[in-house]
C-alpha positions as CSV (number, residue, x, y, z in Angstrom):
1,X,-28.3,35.6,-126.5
2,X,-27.6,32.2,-127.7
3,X,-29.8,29.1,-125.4
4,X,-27.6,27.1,-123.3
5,X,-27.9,23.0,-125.1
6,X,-28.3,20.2,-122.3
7,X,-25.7,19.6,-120.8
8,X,-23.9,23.2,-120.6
9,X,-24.1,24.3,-117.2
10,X,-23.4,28.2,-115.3
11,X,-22.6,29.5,-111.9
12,X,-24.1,32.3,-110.2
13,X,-24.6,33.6,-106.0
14,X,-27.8,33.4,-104.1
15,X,-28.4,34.7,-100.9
16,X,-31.5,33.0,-99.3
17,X,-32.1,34.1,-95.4
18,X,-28.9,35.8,-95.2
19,X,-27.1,32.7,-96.5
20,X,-25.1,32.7,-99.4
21,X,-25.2,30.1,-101.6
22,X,-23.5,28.5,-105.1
23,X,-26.1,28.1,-107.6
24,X,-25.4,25.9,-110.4
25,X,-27.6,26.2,-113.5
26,X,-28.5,23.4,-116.6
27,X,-30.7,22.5,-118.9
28,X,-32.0,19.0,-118.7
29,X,-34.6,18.0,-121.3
30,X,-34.8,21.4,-122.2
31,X,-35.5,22.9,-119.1
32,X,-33.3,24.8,-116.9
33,X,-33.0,23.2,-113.4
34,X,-31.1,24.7,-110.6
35,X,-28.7,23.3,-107.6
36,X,-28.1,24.9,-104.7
37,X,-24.9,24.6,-102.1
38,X,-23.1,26.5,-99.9
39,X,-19.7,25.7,-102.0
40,X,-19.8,24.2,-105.5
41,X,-18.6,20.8,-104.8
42,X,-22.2,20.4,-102.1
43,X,-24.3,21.8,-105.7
44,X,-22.3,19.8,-107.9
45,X,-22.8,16.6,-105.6
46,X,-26.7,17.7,-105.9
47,X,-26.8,18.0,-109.7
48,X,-25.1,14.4,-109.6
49,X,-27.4,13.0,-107.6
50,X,-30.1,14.3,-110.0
51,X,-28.2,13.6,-113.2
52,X,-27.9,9.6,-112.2
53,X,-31.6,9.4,-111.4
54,X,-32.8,7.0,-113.7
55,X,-36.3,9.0,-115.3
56,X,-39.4,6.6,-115.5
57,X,-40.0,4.5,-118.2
58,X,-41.9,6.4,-121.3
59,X,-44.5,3.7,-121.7
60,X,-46.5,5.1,-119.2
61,X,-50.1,5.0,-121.0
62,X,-51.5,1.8,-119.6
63,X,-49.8,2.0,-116.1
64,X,-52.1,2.9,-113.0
65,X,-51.4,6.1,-110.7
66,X,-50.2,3.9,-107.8
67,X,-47.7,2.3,-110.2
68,X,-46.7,5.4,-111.3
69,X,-46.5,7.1,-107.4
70,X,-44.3,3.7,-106.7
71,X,-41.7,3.9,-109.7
72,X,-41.4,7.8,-108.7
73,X,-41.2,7.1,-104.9
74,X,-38.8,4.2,-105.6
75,X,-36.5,5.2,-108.7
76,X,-36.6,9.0,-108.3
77,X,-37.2,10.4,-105.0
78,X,-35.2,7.5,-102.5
79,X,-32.1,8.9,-103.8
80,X,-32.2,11.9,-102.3
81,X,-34.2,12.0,-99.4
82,X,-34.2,10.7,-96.0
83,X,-34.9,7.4,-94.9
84,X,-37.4,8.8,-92.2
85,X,-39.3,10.8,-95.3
86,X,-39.3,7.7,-97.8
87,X,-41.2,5.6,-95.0
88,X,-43.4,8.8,-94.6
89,X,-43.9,8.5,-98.3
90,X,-44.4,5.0,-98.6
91,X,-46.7,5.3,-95.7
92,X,-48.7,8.0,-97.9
93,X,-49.2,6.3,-101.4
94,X,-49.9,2.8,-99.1
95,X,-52.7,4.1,-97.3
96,X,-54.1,7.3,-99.7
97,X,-53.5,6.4,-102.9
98,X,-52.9,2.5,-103.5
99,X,-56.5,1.4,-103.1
100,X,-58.7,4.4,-104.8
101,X,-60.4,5.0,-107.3
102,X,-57.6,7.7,-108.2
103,X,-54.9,4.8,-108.0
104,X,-56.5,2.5,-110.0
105,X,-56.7,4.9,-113.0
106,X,-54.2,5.0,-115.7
107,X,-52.3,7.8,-116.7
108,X,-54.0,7.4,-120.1
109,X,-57.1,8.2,-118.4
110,X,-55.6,11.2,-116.5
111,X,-54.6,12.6,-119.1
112,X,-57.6,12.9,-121.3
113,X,-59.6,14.7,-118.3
114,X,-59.9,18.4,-118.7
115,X,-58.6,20.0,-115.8
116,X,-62.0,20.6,-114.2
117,X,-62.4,17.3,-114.1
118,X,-59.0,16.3,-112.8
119,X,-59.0,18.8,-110.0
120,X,-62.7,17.5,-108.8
121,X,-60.5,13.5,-109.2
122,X,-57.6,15.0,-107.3
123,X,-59.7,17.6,-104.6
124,X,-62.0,14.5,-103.8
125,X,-59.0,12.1,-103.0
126,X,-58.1,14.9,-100.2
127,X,-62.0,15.4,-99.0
128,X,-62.2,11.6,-98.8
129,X,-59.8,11.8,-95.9
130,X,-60.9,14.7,-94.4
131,X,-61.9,12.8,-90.9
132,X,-57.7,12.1,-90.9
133,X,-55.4,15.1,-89.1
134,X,-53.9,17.8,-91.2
135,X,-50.6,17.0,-91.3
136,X,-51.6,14.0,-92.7
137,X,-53.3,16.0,-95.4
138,X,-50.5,18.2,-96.2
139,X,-48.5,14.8,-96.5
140,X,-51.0,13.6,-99.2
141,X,-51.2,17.4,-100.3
142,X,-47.7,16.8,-101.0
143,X,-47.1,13.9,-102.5
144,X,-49.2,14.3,-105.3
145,X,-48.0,17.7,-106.0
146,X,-44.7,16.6,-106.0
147,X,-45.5,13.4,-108.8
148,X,-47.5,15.8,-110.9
149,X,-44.8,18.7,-111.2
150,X,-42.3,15.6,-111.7
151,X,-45.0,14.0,-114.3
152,X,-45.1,17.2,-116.3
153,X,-41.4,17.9,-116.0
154,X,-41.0,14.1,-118.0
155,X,-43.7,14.7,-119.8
156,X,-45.6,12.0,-118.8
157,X,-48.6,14.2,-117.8
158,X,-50.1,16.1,-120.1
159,X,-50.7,18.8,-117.4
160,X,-50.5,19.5,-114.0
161,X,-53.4,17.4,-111.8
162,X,-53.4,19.5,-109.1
163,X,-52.8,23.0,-110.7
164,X,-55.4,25.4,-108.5
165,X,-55.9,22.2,-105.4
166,X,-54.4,24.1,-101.9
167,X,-53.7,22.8,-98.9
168,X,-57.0,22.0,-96.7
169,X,-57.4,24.1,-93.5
170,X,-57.4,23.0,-89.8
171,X,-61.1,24.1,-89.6
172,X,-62.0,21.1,-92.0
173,X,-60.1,18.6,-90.7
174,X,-61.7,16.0,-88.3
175,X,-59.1,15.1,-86.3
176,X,-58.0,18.5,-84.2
177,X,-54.2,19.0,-83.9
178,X,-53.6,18.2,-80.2
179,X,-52.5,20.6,-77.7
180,X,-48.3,20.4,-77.3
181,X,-47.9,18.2,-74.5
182,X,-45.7,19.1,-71.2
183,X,-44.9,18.7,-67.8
184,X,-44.5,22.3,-65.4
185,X,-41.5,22.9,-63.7
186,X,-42.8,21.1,-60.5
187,X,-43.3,18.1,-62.3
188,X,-39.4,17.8,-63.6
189,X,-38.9,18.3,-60.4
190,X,-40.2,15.2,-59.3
191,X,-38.4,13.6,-62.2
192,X,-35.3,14.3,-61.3
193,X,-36.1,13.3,-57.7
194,X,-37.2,9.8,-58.7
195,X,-33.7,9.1,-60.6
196,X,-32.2,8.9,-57.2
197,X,-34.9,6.1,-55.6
198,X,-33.6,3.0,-54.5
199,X,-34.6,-0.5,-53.6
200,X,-35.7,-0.9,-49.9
201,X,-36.9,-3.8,-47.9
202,X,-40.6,-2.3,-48.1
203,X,-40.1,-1.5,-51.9
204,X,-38.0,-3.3,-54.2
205,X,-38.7,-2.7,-57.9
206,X,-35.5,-4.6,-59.2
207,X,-32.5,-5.0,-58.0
208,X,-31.5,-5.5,-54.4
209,X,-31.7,-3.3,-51.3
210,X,-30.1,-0.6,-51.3
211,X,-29.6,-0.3,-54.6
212,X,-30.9,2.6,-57.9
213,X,-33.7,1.8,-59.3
214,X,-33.2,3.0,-62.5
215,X,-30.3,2.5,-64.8
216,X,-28.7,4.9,-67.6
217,X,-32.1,5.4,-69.5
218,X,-33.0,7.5,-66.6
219,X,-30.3,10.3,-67.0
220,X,-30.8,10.3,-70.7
221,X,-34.8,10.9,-70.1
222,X,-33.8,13.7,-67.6
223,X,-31.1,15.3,-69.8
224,X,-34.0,15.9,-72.7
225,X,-35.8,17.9,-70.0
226,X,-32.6,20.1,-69.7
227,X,-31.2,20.5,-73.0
228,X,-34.7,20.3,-75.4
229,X,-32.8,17.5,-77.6
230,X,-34.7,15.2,-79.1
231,X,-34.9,11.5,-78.0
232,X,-32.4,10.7,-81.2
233,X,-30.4,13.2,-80.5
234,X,-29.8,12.4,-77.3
235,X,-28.9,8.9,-77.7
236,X,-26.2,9.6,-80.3
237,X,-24.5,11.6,-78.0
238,X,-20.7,10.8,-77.3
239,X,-18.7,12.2,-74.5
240,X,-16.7,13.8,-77.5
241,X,-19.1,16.0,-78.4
242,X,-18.9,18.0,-74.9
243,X,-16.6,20.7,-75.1
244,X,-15.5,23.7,-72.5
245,X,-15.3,27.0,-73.5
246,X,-14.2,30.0,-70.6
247,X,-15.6,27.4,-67.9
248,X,-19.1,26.7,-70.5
249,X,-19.6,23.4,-71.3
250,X,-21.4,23.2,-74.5
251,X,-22.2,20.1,-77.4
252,X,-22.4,19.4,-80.8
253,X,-25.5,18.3,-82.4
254,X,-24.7,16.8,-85.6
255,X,-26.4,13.3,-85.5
256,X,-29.2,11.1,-84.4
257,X,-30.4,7.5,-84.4
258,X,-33.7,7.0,-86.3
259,X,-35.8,4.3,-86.3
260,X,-37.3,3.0,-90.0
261,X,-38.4,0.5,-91.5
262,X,-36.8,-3.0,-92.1
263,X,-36.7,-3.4,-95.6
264,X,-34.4,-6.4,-95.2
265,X,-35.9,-10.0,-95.7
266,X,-33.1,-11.2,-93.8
267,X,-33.4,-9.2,-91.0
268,X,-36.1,-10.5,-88.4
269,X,-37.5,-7.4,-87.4
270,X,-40.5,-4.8,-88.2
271,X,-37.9,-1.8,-87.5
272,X,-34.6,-1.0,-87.7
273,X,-32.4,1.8,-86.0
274,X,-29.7,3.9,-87.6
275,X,-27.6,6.5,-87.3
276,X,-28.6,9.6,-90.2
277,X,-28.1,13.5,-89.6
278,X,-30.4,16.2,-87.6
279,X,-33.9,16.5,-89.0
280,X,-33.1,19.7,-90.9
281,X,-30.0,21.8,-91.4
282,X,-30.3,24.4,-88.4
283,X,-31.1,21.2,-86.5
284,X,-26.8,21.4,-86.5
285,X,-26.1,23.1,-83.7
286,X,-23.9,24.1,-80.4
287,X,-26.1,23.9,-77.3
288,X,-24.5,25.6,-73.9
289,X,-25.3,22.9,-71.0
290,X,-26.9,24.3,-67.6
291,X,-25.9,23.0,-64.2
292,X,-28.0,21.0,-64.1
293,X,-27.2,19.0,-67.5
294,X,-23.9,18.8,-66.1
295,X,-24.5,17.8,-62.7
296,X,-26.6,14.8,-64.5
297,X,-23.6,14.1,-66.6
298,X,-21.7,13.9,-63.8
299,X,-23.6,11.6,-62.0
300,X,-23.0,9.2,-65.2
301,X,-19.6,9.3,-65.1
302,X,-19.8,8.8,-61.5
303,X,-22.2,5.6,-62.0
304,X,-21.0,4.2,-65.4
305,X,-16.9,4.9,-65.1
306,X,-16.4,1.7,-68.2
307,X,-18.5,3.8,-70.6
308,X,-16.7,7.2,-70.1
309,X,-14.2,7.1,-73.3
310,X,-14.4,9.5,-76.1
311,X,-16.1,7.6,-78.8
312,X,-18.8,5.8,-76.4
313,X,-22.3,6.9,-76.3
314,X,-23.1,8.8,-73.1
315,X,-26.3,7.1,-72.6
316,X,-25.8,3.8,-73.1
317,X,-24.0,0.4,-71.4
318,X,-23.5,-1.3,-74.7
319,X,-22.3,1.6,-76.6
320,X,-25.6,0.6,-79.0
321,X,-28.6,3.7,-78.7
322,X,-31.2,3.5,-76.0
323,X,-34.0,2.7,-77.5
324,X,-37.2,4.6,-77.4
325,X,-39.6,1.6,-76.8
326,X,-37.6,1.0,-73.7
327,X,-37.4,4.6,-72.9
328,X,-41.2,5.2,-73.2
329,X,-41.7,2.2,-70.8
330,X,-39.2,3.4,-68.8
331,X,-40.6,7.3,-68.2
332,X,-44.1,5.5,-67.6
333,X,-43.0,3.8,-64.7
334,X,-40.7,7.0,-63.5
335,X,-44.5,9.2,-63.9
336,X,-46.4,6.7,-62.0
337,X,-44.1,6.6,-59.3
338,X,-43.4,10.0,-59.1
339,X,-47.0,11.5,-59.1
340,X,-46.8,12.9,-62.5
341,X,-49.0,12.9,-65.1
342,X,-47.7,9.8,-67.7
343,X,-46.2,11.6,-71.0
344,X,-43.7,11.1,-73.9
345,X,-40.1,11.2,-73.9
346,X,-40.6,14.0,-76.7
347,X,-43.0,15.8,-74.1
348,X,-39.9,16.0,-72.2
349,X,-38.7,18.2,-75.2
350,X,-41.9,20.5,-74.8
351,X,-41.4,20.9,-71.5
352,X,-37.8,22.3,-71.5
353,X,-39.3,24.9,-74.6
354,X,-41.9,25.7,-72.7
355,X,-41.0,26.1,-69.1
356,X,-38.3,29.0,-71.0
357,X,-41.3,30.6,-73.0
358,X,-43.3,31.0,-70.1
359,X,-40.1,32.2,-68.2
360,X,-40.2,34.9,-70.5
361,X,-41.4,34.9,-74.3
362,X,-38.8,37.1,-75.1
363,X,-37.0,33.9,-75.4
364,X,-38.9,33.1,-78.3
365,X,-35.4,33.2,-81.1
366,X,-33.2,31.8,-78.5
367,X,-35.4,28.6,-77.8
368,X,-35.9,28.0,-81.5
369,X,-31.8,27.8,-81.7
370,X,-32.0,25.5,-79.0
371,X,-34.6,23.8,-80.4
372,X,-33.1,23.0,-84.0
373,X,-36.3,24.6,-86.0
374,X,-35.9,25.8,-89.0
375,X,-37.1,29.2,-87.7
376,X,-38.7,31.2,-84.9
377,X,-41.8,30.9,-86.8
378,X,-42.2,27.3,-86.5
379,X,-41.8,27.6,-82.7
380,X,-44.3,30.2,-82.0
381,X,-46.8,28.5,-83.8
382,X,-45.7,24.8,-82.2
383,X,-46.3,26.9,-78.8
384,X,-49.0,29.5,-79.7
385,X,-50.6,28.6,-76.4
386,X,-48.3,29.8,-74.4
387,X,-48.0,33.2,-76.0
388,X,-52.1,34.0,-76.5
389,X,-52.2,33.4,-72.4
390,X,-49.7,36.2,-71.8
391,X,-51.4,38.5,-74.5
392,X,-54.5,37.9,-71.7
393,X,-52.1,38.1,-69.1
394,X,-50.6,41.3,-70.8
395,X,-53.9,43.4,-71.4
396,X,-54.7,42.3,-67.7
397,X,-52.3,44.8,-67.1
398,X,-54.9,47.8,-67.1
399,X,-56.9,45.8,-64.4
400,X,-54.5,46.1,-61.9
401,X,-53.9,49.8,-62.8
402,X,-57.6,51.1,-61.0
């Protein structure tokens, strides 16, 4: 059968998790490459992404690693990925790679190591920083396998640097991943009663006497206890996105406001907020509202009649997104004044996941829908606590059975 020349491309099916999906084949540089979409325009769109990216410059000899991790960060990768994972990126070659003795080599160098030697380089950049978390790790894990399959692809490496280098393991790691952090049901509770304090002559926090004490960020901070959205999620909420369904309420979840780095000189300001899609693809999803989501909405409407139009953010006066500086102050001062325990405005998430697990782990696939994960995998092991106590709780069982 007769090669395919760059530049001659082929369509085939894929089905990948029950998903079907247009695969459309090419060879570039003499090597075939793959794009993947659920129709053939979203592959196509892909392999023009890829096909524009500029490659790096061949006269790579005398240029360092970090220059190298920058041009492919910068010219290759920022393309096609999220602004949240370029400044996850960035934040990775910055701090791991930028002042080391691996970043200060040249690809010259690299590439007349045998591969002993380059994975002892490569394995001792990640057991340098083995006193920093794993997922910080995997991030550096990461990065540099992604520049060395991309430095082979170009044939800018000679090989692959970290050919036979895993990932490390949580046992290794210096800094323990911390337990998932959330409130019990009691404690939302209290929450929800503090949203209705008021000013009084003994007791004024803002405002005058007889007056809420909280504003709009309140509801919002509530409604991530009731829904499991996440704080950017939230925020980018319109009151166009609820719709009713045989007396169910249910929304959309097809954006969120992210916050990023300012990367303009003309913009005053270490961080910037925008508006970008879910954090992965099942992250697009229709969530059912409970009563008590919808009582809180309610109370908006009821307290905030300007804002209710179709296009205006639910959670917000100014129709600009709360922001979650503000809201972390904010859930600080509702904790200490309600008697609860001082946590995050993402704990608030953890707390409507697991308040449901513990309700009954059977819950497990729904939750993850709810959640956005990518699969019921990722939320049993986010919440693995929660199901080892009622394996105890389980075999306890035979106790009660004397």
């Amino acid at each position: 059968m007769k090669r395919r020349a760059n530049g001659e491309g082929g369509w085939s099916e894929s089905i990948i998790h029950g998903t079907k999906y247009q695969v459309f084949k090419i060879n570039i540089n003499n090597k075939r490459k793959s794009f993947y979409g659920k129709t053939k325009k979203e592959a196509l769109d892909k392999y023009k992404a890829h096909k524009d990216v500029t490659p790096l410059d061949t006269d790579y000899q005398n240029t360092t690693f970090y220059d190298y991790a920058r041009k492919w960060l910068d010219e290759f990768k920022k393309p096609t990925i999220k602004p949240t994972t370029y400044d996850y990126y960035d934040f990775i070659i910055e701090s791991f790679i930028k002042a080391t003795n691996v970043g200060t080599l040249t690809i010259k160098k690299i590439n007349a190591m045998s591969n002993k030697e380059c994975h002892r380089l490569f394995q001792g950049l990640l057991n340098k920083n083995l006193d920093k978390s794993k997922s910080t790790l995997d991030g550096l894990h990461t990065v540099l396998s992604q520049i060395g399959k991309y430095g082979v692809q170009y044939e800018d490496f000679t090989h692959n640097f970290m050919d036979g280098i895993g990932k490390v393991s949580e046992k290794d790691v210096g800094t323990k991943k911390q337990k998932v952090e959330a409130l019990e049901y009691e404690d939302v509770i209290k929450l929800w009663n503090e949203i209705f304090r008021k000013n009084t002559e003994d007791y004024i926090v803002n405002g005058k006497v007889g007056t809420y004490v909280y504003g709009i960020g309140a509801y919002a901070l509530l409604f991530c206890c009731y829904t499991g959205l996440r704080w950017g999620e939230v925020s980018a909420l319109s009151w166009q996105d609820i719709q009713e369904e045989d007396g169910h309420y249910y929304f959309k979840v097809d954006k969120q406001y992210i916050t990023i780095k300012n990367r303009d000189e003309n913009v005053d300001r270490s961080y910037i907020t925008i508006q970008g899609t879910p954090k992965s693809e099942k992250s697009n999803r229709y969530i059912p509202l409970s009563n008590k989501a919808v009582e809180l909405l309610d109370m908006v409407k009821e307290r905030f009649p300007k804002q209710y139009k179709p296009d205006h953010l639910i959670f917000s006066t100014t129709n600009n997104p709360y922001n979650i500086s503000t809201a972390n102050r904010l859930l600080k001062a509702m904790c200490i004044r309600a008697g609860v325990r001082k946590v995050s405005p993402h704990a608030l998430r953890h707390s409507f996941a697991s308040i449901l697990l513990n309700e009954d782990e059977k819950n497990l696939y729904t939750v993850s829908d709810l959640l956005g994960h990518s699969s019921p995998d990722v939320t049993y092991k986010r919440y693995i606590d929660i199901f080892k106590k009622n394996k105890v709780n389980t075999v306890n069982i035979f106790d009660s059975l004397d």
